[in-house]
ZAFITOR-461116 format. One line per field, with one value per atom (N, C-alpha, C): x negated, y negated, z negated; atom name; residue number from 1; chain. Coordinates in steps of 0.05 Angstrom, whole numbers. Layout:
<pts>
px: X  ... $
py: Y  ... $
pz: Z  ... $
atom: CA  ... $
seq: NUM  ... $
mol: A  ... $
</pts>
This chain:
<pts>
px: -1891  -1912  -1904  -1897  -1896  -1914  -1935  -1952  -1944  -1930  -1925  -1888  -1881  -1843  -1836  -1857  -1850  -1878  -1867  -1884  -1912  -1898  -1916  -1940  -1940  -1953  -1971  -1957  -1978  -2001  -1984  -2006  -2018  -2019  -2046  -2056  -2046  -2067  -2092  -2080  -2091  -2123  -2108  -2130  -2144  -2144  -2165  -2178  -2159  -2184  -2203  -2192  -2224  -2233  -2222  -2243  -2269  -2259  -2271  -2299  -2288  -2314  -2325  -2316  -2338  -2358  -2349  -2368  -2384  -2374  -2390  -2414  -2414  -2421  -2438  -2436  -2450  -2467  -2461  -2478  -2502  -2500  -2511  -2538  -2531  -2555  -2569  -2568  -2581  -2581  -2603  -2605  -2605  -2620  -2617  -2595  -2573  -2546  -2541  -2521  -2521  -2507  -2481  -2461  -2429  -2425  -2398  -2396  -2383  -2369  -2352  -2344  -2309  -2303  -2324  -2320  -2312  -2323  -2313  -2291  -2275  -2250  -2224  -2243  -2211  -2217  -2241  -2238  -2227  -2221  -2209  -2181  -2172  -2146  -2134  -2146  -2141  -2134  -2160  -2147  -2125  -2115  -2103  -2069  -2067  -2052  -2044  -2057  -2061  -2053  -2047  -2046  -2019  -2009  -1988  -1964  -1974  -1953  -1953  -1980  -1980  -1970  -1969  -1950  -1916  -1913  -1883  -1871  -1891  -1886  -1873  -1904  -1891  -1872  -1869  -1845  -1816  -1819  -1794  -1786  -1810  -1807  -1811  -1824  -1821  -1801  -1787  -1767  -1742  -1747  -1719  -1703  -1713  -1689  -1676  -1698  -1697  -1673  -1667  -1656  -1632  -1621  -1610  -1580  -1590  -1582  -1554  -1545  -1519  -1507  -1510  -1492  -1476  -1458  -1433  -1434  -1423  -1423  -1418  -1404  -1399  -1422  -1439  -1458  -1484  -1486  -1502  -1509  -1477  -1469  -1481  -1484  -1484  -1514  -1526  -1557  -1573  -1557  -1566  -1564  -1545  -1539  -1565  -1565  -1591  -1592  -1615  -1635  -1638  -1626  -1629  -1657  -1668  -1690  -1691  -1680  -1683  -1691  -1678  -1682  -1713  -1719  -1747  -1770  -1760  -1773  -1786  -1754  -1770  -1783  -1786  -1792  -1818  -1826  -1862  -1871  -1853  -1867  -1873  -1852  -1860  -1882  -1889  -1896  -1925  -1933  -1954  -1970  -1948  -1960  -1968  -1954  -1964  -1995  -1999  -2021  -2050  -2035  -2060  -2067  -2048  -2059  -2073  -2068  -2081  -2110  -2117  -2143  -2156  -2141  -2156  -2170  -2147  -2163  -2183  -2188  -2205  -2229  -2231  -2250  -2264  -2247  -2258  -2271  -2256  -2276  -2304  -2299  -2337  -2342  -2340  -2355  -2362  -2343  -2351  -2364  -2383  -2399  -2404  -2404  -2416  -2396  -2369  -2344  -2349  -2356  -2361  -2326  -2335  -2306  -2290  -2298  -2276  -2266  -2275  -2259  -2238  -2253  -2225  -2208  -2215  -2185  -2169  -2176  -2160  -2150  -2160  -2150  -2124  -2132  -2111  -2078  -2089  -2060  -2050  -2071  -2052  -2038  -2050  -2035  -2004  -2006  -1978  -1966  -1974  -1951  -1948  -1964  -1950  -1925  -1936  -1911  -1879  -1891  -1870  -1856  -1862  -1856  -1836  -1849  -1834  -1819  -1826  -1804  -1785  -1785  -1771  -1750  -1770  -1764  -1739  -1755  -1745  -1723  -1720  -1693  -1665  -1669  -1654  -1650  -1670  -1664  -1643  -1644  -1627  -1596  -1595  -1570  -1559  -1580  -1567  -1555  -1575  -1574  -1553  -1534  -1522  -1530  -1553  -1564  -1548  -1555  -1541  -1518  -1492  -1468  -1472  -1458  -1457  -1441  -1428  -1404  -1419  -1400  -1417  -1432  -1427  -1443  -1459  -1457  -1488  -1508  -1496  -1519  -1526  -1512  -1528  -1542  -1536  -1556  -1580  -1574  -1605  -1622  -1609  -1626  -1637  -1631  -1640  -1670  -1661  -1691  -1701  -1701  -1717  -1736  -1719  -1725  -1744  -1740  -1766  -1793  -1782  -1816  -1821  -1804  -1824  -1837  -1827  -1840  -1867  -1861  -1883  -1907  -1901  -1917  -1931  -1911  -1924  -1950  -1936  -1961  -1988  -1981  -2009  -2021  -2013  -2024  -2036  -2044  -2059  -2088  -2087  -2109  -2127  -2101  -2115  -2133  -2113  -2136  -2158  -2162  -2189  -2200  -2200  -2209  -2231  -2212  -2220  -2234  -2235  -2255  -2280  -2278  -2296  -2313  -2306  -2316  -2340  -2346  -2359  -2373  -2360  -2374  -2383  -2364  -2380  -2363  -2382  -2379  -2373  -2352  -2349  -2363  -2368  -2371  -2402  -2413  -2437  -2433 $
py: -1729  -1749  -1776  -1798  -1819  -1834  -1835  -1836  -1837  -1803  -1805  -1803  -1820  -1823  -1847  -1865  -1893  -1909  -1925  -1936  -1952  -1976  -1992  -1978  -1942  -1923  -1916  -1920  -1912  -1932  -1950  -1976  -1982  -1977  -1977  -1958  -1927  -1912  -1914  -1922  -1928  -1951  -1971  -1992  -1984  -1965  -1958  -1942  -1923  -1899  -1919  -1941  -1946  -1961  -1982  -1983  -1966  -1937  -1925  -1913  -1916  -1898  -1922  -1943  -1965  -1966  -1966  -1970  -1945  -1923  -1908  -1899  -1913  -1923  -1946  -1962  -1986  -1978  -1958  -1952  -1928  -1912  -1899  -1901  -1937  -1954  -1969  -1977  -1985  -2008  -2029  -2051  -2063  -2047  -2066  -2059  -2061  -2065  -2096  -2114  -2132  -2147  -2126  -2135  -2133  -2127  -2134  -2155  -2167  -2196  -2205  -2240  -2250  -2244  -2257  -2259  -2227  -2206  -2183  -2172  -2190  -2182  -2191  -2217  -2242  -2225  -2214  -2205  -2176  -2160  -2134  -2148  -2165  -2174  -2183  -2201  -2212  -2188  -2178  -2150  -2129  -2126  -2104  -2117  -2147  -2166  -2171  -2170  -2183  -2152  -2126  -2101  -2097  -2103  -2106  -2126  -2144  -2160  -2158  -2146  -2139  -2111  -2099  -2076  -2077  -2095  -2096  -2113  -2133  -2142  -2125  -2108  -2089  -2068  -2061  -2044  -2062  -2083  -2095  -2100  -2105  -2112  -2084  -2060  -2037  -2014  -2019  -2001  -2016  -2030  -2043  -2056  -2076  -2089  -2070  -2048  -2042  -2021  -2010  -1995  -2003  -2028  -2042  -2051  -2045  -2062  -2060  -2029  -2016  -2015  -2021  -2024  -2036  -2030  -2052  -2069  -2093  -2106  -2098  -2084  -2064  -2045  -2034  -2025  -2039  -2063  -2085  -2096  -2098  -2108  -2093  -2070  -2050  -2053  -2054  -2045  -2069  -2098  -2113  -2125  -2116  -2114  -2114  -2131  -2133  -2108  -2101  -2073  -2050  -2063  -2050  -2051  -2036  -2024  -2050  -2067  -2097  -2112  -2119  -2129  -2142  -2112  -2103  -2104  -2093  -2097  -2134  -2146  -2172  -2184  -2172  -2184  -2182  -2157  -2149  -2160  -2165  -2182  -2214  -2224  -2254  -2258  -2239  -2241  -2229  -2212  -2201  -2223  -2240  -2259  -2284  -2292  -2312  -2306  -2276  -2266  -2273  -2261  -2270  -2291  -2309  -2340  -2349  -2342  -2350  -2344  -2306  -2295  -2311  -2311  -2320  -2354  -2367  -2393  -2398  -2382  -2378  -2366  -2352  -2331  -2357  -2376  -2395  -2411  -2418  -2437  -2417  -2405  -2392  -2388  -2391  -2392  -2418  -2434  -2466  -2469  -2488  -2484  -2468  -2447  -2421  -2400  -2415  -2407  -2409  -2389  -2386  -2389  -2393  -2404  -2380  -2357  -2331  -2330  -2328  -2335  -2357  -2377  -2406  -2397  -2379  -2377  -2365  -2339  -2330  -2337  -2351  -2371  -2383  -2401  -2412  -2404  -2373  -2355  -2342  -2345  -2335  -2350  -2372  -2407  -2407  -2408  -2411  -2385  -2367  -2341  -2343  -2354  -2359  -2382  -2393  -2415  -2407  -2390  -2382  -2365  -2345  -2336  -2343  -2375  -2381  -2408  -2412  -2443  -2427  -2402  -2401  -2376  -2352  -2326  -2325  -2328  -2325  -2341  -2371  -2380  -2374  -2366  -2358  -2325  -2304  -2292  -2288  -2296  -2304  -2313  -2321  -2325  -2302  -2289  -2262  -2237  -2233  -2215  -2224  -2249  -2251  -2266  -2282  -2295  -2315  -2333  -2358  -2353  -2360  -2362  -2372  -2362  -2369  -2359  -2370  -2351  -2336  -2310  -2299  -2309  -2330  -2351  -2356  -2364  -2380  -2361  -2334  -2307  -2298  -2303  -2296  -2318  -2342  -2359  -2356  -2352  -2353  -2328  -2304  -2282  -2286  -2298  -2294  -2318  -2351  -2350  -2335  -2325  -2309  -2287  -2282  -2255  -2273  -2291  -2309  -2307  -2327  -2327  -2303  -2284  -2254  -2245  -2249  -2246  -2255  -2285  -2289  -2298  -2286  -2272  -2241  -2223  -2208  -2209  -2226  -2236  -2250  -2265  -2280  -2254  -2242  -2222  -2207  -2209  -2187  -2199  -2223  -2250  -2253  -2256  -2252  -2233  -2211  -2191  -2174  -2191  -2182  -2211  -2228  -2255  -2250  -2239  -2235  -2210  -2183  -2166  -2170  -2191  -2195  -2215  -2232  -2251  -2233  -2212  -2196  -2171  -2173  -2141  -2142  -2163  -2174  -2193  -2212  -2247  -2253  -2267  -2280  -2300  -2315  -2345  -2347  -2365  -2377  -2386 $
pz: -2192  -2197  -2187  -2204  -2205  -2180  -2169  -2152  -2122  -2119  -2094  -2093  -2113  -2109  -2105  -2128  -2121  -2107  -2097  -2067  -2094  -2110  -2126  -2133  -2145  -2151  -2131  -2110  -2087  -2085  -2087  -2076  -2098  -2127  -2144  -2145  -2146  -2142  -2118  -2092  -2069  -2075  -2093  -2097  -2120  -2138  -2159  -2138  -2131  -2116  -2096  -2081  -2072  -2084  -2104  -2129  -2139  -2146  -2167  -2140  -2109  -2090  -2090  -2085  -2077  -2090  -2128  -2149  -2155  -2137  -2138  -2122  -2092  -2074  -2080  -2104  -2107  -2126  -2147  -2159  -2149  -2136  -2121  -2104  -2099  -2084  -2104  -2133  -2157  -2144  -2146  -2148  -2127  -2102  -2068  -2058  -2069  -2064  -2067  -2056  -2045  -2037  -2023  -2007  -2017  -2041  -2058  -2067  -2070  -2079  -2075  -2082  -2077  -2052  -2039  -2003  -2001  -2003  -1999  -2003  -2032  -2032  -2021  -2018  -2000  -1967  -1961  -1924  -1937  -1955  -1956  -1961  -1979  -1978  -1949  -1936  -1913  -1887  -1893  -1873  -1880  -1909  -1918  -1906  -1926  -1919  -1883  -1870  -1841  -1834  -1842  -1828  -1831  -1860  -1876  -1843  -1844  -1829  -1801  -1793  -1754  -1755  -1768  -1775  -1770  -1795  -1791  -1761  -1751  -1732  -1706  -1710  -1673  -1691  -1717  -1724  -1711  -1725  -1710  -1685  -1668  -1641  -1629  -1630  -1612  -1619  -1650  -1657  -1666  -1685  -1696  -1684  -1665  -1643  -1627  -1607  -1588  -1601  -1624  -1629  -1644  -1657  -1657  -1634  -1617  -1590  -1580  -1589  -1589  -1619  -1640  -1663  -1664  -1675  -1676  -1705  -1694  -1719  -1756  -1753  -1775  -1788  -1768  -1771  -1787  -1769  -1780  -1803  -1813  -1840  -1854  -1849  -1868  -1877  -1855  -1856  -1866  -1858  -1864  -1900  -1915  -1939  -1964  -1981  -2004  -2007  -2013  -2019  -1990  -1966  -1942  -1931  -1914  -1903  -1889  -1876  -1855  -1884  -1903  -1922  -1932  -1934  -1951  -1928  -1909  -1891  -1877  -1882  -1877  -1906  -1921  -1944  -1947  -1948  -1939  -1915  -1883  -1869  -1879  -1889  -1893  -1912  -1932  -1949  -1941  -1926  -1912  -1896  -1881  -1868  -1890  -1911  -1930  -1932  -1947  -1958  -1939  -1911  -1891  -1892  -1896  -1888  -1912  -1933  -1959  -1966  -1968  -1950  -1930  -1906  -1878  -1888  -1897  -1913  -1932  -1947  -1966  -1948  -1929  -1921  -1898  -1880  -1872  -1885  -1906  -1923  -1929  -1937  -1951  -1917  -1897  -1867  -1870  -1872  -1865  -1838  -1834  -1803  -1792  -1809  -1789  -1781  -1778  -1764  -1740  -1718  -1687  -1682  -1651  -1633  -1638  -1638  -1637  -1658  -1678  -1710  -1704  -1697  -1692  -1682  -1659  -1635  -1645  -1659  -1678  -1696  -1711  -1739  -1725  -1699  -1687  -1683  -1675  -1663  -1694  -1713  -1735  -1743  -1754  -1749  -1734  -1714  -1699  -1706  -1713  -1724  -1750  -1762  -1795  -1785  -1773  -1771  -1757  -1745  -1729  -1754  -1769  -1783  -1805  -1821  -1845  -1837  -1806  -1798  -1780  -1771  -1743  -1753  -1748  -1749  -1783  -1803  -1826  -1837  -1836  -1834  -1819  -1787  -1770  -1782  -1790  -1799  -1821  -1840  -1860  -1855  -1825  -1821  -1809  -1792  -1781  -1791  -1823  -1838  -1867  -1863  -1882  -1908  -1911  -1930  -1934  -1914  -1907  -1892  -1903  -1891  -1857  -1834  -1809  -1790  -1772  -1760  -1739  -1728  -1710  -1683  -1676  -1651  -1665  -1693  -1704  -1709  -1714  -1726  -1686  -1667  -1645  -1637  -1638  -1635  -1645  -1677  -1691  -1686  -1677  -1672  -1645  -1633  -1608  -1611  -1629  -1632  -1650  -1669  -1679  -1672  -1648  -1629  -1610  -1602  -1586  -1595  -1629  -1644  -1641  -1651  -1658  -1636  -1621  -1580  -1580  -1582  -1577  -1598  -1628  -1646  -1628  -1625  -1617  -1588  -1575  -1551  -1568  -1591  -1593  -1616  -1618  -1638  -1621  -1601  -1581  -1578  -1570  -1567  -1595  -1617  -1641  -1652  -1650  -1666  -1644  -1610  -1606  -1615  -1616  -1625  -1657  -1677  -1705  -1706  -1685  -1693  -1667  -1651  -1636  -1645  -1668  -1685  -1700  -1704  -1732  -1704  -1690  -1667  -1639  -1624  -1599  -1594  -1603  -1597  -1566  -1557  -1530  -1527  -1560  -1553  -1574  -1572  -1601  -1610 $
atom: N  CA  C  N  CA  C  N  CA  C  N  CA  C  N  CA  C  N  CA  C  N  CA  C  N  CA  C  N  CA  C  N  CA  C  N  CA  C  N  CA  C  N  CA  C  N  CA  C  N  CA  C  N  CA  C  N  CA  C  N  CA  C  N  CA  C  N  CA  C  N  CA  C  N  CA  C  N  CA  C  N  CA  C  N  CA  C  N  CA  C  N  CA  C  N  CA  C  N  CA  C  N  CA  C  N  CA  C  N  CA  C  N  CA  C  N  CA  C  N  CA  C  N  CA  C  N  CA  C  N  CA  C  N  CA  C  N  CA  C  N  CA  C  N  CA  C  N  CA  C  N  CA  C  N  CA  C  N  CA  C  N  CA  C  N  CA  C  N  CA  C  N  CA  C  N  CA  C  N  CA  C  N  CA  C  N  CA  C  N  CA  C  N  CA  C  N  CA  C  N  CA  C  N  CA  C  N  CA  C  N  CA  C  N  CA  C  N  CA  C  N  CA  C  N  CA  C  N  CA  C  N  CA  C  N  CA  C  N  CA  C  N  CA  C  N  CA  C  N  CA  C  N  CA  C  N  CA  C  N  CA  C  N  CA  C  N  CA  C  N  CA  C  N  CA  C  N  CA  C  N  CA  C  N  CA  C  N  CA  C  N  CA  C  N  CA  C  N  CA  C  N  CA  C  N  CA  C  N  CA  C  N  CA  C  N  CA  C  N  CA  C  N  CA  C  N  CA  C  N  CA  C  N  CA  C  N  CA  C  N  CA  C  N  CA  C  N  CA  C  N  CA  C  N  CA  C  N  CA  C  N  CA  C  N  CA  C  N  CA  C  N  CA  C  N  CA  C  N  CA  C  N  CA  C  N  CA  C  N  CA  C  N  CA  C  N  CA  C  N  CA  C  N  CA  C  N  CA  C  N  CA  C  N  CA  C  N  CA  C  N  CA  C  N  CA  C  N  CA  C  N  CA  C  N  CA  C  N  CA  C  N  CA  C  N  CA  C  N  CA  C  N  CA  C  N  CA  C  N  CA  C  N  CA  C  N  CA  C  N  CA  C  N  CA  C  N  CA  C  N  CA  C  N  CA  C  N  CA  C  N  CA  C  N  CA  C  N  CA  C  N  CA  C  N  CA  C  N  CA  C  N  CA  C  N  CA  C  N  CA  C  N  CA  C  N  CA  C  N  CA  C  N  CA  C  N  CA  C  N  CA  C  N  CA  C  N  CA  C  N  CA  C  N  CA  C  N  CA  C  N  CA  C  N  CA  C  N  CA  C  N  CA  C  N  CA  C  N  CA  C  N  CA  C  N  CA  C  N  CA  C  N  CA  C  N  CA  C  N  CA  C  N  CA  C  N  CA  C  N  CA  C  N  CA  C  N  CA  C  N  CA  C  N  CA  C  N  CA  C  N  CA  C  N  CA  C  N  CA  C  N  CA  C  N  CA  C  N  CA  C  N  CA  C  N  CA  C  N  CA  C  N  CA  C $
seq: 1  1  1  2  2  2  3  3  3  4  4  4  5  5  5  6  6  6  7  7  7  8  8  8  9  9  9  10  10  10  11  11  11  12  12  12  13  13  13  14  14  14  15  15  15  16  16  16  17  17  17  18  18  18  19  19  19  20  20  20  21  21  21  22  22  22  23  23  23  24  24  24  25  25  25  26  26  26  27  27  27  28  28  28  29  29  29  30  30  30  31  31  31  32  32  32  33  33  33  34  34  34  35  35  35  36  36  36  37  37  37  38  38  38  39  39  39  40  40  40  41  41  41  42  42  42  43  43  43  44  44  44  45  45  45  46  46  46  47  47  47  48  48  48  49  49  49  50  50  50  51  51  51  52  52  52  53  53  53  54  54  54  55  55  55  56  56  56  57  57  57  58  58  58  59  59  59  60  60  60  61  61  61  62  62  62  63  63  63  64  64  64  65  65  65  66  66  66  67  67  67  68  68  68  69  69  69  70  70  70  71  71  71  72  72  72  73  73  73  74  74  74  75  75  75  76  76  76  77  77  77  78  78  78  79  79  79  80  80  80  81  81  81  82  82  82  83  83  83  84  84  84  85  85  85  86  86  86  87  87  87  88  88  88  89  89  89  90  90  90  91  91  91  92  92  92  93  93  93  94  94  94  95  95  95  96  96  96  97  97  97  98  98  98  99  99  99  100  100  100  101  101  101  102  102  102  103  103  103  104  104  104  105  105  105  106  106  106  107  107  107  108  108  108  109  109  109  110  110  110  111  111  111  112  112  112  113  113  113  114  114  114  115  115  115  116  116  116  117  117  117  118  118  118  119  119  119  120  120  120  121  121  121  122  122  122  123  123  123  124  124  124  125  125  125  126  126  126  127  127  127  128  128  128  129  129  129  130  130  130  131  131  131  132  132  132  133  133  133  134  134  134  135  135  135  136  136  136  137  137  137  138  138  138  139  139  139  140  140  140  141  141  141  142  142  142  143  143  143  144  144  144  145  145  145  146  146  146  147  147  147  148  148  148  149  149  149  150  150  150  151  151  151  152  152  152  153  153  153  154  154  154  155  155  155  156  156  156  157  157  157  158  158  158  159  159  159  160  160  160  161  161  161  162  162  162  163  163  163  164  164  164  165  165  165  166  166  166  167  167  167  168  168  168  169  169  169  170  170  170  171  171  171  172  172  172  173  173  173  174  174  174  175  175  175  176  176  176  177  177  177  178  178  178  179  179  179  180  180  180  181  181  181  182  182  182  183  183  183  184  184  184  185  185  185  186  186  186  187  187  187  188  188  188  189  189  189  190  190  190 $
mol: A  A  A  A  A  A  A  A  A  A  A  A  A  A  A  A  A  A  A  A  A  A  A  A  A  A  A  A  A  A  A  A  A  A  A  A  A  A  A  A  A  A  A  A  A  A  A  A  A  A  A  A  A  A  A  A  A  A  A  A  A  A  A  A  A  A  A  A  A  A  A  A  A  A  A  A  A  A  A  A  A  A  A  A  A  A  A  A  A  A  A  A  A  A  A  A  A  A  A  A  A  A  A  A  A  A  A  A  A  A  A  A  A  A  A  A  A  A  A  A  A  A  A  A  A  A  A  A  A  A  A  A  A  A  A  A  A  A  A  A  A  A  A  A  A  A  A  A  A  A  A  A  A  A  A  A  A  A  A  A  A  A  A  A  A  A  A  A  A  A  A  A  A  A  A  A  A  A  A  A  A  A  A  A  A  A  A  A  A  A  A  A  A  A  A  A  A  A  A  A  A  A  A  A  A  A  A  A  A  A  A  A  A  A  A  A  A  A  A  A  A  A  A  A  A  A  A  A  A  A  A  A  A  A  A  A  A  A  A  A  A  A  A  A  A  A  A  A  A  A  A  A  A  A  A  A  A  A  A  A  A  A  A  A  A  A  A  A  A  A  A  A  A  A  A  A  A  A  A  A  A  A  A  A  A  A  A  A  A  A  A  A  A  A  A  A  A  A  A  A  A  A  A  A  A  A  A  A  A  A  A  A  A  A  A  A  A  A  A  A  A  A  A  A  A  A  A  A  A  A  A  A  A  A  A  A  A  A  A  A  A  A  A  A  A  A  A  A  A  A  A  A  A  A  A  A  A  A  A  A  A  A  A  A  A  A  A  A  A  A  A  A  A  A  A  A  A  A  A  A  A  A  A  A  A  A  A  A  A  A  A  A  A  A  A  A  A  A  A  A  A  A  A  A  A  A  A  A  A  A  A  A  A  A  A  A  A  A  A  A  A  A  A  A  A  A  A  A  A  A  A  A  A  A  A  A  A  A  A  A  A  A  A  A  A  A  A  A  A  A  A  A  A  A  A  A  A  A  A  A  A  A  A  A  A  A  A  A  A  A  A  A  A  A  A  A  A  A  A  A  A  A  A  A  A  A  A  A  A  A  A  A  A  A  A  A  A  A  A  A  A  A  A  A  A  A  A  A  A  A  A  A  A  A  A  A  A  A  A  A  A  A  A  A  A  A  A  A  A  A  A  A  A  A  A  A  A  A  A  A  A  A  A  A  A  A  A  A  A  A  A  A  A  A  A  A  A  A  A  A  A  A  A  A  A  A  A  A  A  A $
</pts>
């Protein structure tokens, strides 16, 4: 089954099936139903998106470096090579983190004023991790993994910032995501 061999399969079957309960779920309640709409789909994108990239984040930072650490250069090469698991892997992160920011912007706007401080603070720390992401992490990446030509001083230089931002991505991602589900469940701020 096509479905569960290739990943794309997964991930539409995944989005019809809760397509097809929601609408079944929506139909169920007839007319004082209420609560589907755009806004509902940019905060399911935003969160699917936003799971997608704090995912790959602590994958990288609690397994892939740490495990990393003893390869030999040879090794590296290897793994680092187009269509490799680092590859694809950073490719769904950068691209996970685009998505959030795109969602997360759209989903502020339909708040407008009635964006409480905890939403902001969060907005904020996503803010500096998208940035960190597509100014810091992902260029220097590219040199590490062989994209961009660089001699071996320049691929430890650049990993090592890269390995910074991602650091301290992973620190503001802690702040963040009690920030964004304390925004909707228990407010710190008014």
């Amino acid at each position: 089954m096509k479905i569960f061999t290739d990943h794309r399969w997964t991930i539409g079957a995944g989005v019809i099936l809760a397509l097809v309960l929601a609408t079944v779920g929506i139909i169920s309640q007839g007319e004082s139903y209420k609560g589907f709409d755009a806004d509902t789909l940019i905060r399911f994108g935003h969160i699917l998106s936003g799971i997608t990239w704090i995912g790959l984040l602590y994958y990288f930072n609690f397994v892939q470096v740490p495990s990393l650490g003893g390869v030999t250069p040879e090794t590296k090469a290897d793994i680092f090579k187009e269509g490799s698991i680092v590859r694809r892997a950073l490719w769904w992160f950068r691209w996970g983190a685009m998505f959030t920011l795109i969602f997360g912007i759209l989903l502020f706007m339909n708040l407008g004023a009635g964006a409480g401080w905890d939403i902001r603070i969060g907005a904020i720390f996503g803010i500096i991790m998208w940035i960190n992401v597509w100014m810091i992490i992902w260029p220097n990446q590219k040199r590490v993994i062989g994209i961009t030509e660089a001699t071996a001083d320049e691929k430890a230089a650049a990993g090592k910032k890269a390995l910074m931002a991602s650091r301290l991505n992973t620190l503001l991602s802690i702040p963040m995501l009690l920030f964004m589900v304390a925004s909707a469940h228990f407010p710190f701020f008014n």
